[in-house]
N, C-alpha and C positions, 0 to 999 in steps of 0.2 A: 242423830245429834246435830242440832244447827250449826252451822261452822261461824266461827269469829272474822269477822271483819274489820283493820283499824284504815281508816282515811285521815291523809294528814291532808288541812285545809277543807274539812267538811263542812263547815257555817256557811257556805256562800257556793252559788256558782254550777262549776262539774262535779266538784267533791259531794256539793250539797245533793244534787240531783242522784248520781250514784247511792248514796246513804240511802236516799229515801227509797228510792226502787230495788236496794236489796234489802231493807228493812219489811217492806212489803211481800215480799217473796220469802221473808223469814229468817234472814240472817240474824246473827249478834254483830250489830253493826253500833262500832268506838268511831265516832268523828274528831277531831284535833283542830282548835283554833287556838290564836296568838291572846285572844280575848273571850272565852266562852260566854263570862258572866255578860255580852253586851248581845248573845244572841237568845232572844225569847221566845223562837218557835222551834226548835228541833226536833223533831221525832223519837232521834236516836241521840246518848248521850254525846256531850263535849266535852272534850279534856281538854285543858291547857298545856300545847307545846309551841317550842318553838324550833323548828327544824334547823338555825344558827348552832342551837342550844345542847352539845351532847347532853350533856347532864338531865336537861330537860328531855329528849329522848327514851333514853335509857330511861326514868323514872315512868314515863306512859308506860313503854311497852311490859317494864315488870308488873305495874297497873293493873294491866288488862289482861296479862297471864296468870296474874293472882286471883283476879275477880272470874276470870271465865275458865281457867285453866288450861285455853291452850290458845295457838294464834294463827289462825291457819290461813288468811290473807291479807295483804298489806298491799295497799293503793297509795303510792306516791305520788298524790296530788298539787300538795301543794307548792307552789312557784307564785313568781312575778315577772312580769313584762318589765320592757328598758327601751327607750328608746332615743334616737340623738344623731348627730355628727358624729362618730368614732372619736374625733377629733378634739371634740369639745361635752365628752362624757368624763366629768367626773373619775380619777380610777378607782378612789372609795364605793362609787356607786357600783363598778366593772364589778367589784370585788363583792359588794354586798352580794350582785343578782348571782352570781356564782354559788355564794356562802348560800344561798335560799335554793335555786333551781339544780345545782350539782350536787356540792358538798351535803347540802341535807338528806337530798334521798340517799346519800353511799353512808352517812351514819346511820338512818332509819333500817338502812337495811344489812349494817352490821349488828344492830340492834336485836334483830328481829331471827338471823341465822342459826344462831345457835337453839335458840326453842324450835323449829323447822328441822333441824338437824336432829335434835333429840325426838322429833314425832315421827322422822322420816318423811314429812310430807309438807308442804306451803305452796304457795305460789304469791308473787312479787310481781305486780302489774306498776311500770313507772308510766307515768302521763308525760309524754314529750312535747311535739309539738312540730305540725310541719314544718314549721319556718326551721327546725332541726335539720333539716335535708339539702337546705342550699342557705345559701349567706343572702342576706336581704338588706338591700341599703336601707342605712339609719334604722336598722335592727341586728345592726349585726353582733352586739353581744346578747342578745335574745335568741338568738339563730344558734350560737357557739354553746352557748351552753346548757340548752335543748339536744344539739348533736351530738354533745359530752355524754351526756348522759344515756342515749344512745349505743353509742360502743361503748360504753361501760355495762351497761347491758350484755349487752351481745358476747362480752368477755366472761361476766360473772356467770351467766348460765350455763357457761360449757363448766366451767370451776366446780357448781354445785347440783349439777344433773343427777351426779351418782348418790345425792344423799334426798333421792327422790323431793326434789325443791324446782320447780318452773318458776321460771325471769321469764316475763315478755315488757315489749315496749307498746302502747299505744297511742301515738300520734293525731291531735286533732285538728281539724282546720279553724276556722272561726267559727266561734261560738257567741248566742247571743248572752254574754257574762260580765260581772261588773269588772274582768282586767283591765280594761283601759282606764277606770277611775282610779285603780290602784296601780298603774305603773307607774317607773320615775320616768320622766319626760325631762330630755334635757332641754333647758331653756329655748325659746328663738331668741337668739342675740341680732340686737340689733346692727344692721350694717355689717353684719358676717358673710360672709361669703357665702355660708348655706342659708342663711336668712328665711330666702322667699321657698326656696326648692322644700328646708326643710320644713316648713310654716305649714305649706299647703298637704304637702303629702302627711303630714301629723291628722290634720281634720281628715283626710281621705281613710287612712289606719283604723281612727276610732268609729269613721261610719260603719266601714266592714265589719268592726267587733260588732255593734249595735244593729245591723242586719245579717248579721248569722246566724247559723242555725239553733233551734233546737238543743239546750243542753242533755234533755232524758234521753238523745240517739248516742252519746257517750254511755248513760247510762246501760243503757240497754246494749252497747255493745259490751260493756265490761262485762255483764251479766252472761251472754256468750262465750265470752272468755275462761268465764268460772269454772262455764257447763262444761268446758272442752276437757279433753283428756288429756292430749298435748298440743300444749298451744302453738304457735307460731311464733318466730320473734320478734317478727314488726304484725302490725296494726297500724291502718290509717282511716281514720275515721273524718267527713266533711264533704263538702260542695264537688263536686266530681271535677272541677278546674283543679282546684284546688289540689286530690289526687292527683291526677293527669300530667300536674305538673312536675310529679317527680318520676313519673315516667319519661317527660320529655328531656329533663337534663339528666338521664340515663344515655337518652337517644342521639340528643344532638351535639355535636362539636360543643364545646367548652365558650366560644367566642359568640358563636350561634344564640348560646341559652342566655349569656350575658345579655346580648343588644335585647334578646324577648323582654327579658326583668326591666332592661333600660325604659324600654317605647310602654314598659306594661305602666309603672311609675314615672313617665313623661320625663326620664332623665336624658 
């Protein structure tokens, strides 16, 4: 029997890439966008949610237990970027990226428990992100709550081992994807004190998106993931710096790894 697949944030991107490479390989793959009706090519259905949205949640995932009869993995895909002065972010906006990158995948996958629970079996892959692993100037609510999500992780999988359900996290570097045209960007204010600092490093942010890798090497690792029998619970997937670097502020004094990020972003 093919197993069911739901992606939230499937119309675009890593979700989208994931879809198609396991729809290929055969799955019953449910993708989830905010606006289905505006994407015209998808392989595999879209449903309309909004991860904000319990309500809207909860009506997918009974959806897709109804039509498929059972739901045996859930790809927490979907998020947004943020980026800004700490200082000068909005905290409606703090609060949205939370309500979208946190809170959503913890309702998706209160959603999703109790049908896992009754099959004895699921697995729950959240898509983090490395900048989850150290705080990153003028991302640093991107970075929080990426990490959040993280040890939320790490916490829910010990909770739900026994009812035969695997949590893992998997972590990407940059990807060639459209997040950068859908993050909020906080303004450059003029004559601000981060003015220039933050101006320049904004365009340097969105080149890296725009020269990154590969979205199908997420794909293809989730696909790994699948295959596994027990996964791990991190996953890092990208440009091997990229890794490395969270092996080095593992390695080095706290002060050390700071001035590296400084001289890395010319702070």
């Amino acid at each position: 029997m093919s197993k069911v697949v739901l992606i939230t944030g499937g119309s675009s991107g890593i979700g989208k890439s994931i879809g198609e490479f396991l729809h290929q390989k055969g799955f019953v793959v449910y993708g989830t966008s905010r606006n289905p009706e505006k994407v015209l090519n998808s392989v595999f259905p879209l449903v309309a949610l909004d991860v904000r949205d319990a309500a809207s949640i909860k009506a997918v995932v009974f959806k897709v237990i109804a039509t498929s009869g059972r739901l045996d993995i859930v790809i927490n895909n979907a998020g947004v970027g943020i980026t800004g002065p700490l200082e000068e972010i909005p905290t409606e906006e703090i609060r949205n990226n939370f309500e979208t990158n946190f809170f959503g995948p913890i309702e998706v996958m209160k959603a999703v428990l109790p049908q896992m629970r009754e099959q004895k079996s699921g697995l729950i892959i959240n898509i983090t992100s490395i900048a989850g692993y150290m705080g990153l100037p003028y991302r640093s609510v991107y970075s929080a709550s990426k990490g959040a999500l993280e040890l939320i992780t790490e916490a829910l999988r010990m909770e739900v081992k026994s009812f035969g359900i695997e949590i893992t996290n998997v972590a990407p570097g940059d990807f060639a994807t459209n997040i950068a045209a859908g993050r909020y960007h906080a303004p450059v204010i003029k004559d601000s004190a981060y003015e220039k600092v933050y101006g320049d490093m904004l365009s340097t942010m969105n080149e890296h998106v725009d020269a990154g890798s590969n979205p199908n090497e997420m794909a293809e690792a989730v696909y790994k993931i699948i295959e596994t029998k027990k996964p791990n619970v991190h996953y890092k997937v990208g440009a091997f710096m990229q890794k490395f670097s969270i092996v080095l502020k593992r390695a080095l004094p706290d002060k050390m790894y700071e001035k590296m990020l400084m001289n890395h972003y010319k702070l």
